[in-house]
C-alpha positions as CSV (number, residue, x, y, z in Angstrom):
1,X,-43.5,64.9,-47.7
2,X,-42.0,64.8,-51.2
3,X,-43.1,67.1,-54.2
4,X,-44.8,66.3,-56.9
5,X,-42.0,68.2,-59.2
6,X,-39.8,65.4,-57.3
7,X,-41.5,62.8,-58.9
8,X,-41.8,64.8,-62.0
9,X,-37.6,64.8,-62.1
10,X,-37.2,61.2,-60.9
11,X,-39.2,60.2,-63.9
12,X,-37.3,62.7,-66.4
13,X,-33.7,61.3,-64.9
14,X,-34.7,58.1,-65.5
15,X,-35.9,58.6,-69.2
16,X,-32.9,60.2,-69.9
17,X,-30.7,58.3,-68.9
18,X,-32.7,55.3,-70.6
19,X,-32.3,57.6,-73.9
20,X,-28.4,57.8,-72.8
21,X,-27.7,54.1,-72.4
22,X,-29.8,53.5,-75.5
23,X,-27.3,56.4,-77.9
24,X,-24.6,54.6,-76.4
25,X,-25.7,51.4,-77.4
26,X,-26.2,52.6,-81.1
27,X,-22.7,53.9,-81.4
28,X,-21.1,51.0,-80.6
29,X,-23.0,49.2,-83.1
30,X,-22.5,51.9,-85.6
31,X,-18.6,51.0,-85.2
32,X,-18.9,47.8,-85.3
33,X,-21.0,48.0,-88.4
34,X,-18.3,50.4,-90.1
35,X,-15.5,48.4,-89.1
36,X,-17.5,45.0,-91.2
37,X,-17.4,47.6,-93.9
38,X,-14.4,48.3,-94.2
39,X,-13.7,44.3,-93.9
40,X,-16.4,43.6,-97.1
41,X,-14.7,46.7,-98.8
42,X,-11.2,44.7,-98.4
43,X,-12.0,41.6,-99.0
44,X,-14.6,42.3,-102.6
45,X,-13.2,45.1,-103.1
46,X,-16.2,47.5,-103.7
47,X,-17.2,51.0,-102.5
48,X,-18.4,51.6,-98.9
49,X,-21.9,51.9,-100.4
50,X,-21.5,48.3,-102.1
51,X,-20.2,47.2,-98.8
52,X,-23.0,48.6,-97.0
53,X,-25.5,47.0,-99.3
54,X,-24.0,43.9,-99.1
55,X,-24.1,43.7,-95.6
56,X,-27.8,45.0,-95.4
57,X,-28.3,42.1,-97.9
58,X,-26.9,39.1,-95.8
59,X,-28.7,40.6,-92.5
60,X,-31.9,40.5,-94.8
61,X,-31.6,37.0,-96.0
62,X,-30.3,35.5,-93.0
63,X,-32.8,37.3,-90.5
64,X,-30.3,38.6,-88.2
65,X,-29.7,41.9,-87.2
66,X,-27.0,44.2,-89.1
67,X,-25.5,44.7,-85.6
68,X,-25.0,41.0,-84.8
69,X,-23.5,40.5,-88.6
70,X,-21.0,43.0,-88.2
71,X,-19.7,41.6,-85.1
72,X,-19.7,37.9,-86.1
73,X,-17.5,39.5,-89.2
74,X,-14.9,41.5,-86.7
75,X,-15.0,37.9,-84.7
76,X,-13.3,36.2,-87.8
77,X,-10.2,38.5,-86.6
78,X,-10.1,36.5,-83.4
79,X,-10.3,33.2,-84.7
80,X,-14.1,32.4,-84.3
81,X,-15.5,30.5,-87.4
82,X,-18.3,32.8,-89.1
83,X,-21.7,30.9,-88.6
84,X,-22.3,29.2,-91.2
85,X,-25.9,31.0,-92.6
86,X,-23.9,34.7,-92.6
87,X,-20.9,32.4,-94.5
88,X,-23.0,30.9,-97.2
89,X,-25.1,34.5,-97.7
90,X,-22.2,36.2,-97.6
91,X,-20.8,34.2,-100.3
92,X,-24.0,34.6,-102.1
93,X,-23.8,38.4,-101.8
94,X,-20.5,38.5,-102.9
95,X,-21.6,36.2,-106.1
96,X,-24.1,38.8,-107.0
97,X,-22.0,41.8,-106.0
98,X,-18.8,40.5,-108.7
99,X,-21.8,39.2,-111.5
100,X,-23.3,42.7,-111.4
101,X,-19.4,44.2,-112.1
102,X,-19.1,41.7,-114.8
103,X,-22.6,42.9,-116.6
């Protein structure tokens, strides 16, 4: 006959490691998102902050998650084409980012 504090754990283990897979998961993007960074910060060249706000910005307009920006940016690096709405906001961004350093 099983405990109730058995049950009590089973549902604790499997929370956590829910929690676990879900930290993991948010690292990976948070690399992911730094590398793009540090891509926008090469290619503009502007701050990290700019960079990050410039990426924020495309995500926003283009209605995809930061995540899946970042990693269709890092993709260029292996040959894949960018799709073409982060290209054409990413060019806009990058409009706006160089007007604002001209005003």
């Amino acid at each position: 006959m099983p405990f109730e504090g058995d049950a009590a754990l089973r549902a604790e283990v499997v929370e956590l490691r829910a929690r676990n897979e879900q930290l993991g998961r948010a690292l990976a993007s948070r690399a992911a998102i730094d590398q793009a960074r540090g891509m926008v910060m090469a290619l503009a060249p502007c701050s990290s902050e700019r960079a990050w706000d410039l990426l924020v910005d495309v995500s926003q307009h283009c209605n995809i998650k930061l995540r899946d920006v970042a990693a269709a940016l890092i993709a260029t690096t292996k040959d894949r084409t960018l799709p073409v709405p982060i290209q054409r906001e990413l060019r806009r961004a990058l409009r706006r980012l160089h007007a604002a350093d001209r005003r």
